[in-house]
C-alpha positions as CSV (number, residue, x, y, z in Angstrom):
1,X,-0.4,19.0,-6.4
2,X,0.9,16.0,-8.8
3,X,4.0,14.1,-9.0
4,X,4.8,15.6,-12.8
5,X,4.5,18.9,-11.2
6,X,6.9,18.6,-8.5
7,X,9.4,16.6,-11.1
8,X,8.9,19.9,-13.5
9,X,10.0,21.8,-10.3
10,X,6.9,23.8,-10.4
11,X,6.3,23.0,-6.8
12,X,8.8,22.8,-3.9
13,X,8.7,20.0,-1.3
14,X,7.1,16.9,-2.9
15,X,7.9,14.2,-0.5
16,X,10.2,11.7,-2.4
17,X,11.3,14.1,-4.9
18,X,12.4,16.9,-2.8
19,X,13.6,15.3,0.2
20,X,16.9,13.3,1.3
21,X,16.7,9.9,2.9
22,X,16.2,10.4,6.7
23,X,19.3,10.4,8.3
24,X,18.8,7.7,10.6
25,X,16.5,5.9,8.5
26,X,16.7,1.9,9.6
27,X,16.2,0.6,5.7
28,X,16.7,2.3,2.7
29,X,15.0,0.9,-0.3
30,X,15.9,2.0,-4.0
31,X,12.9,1.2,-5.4
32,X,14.0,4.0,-8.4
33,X,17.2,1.7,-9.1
34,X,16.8,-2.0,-7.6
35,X,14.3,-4.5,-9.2
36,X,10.5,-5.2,-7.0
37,X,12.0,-8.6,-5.8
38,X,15.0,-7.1,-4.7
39,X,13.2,-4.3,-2.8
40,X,10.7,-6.5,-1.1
41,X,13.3,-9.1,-0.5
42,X,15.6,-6.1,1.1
43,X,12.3,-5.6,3.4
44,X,10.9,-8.8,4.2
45,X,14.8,-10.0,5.8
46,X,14.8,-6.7,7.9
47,X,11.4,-7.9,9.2
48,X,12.4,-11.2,9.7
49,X,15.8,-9.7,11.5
50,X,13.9,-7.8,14.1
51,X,11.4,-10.8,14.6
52,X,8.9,-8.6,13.5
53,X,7.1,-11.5,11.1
């Protein structure tokens, strides 16, 4: 199965084209629409938040 597949519908439940964000995801990250600094920066302070680095 490939990505241009899944975006040319030809095959149902592609993770991250098919599917919603999880409900009670902790971070959502719009890597589609937000800039790579702003996502890693986005992810990096939730880290840092939770003392996890």
């Amino acid at each position: 199965m490939n990505i241009k597949k899944a975006r040319a519908g030809e095959t149902l439940e592609y993770t991250g084209i098919h599917s919603s964000p999880h409900e009670n995801s902790e971070i959502i990250i719009n890597n589609g629409t937000d800039y790579l600094e702003s996502c890693v920066a986005n992810i990096l302070n939730y880290l840092k938040e939770h003392d996890i680095v």
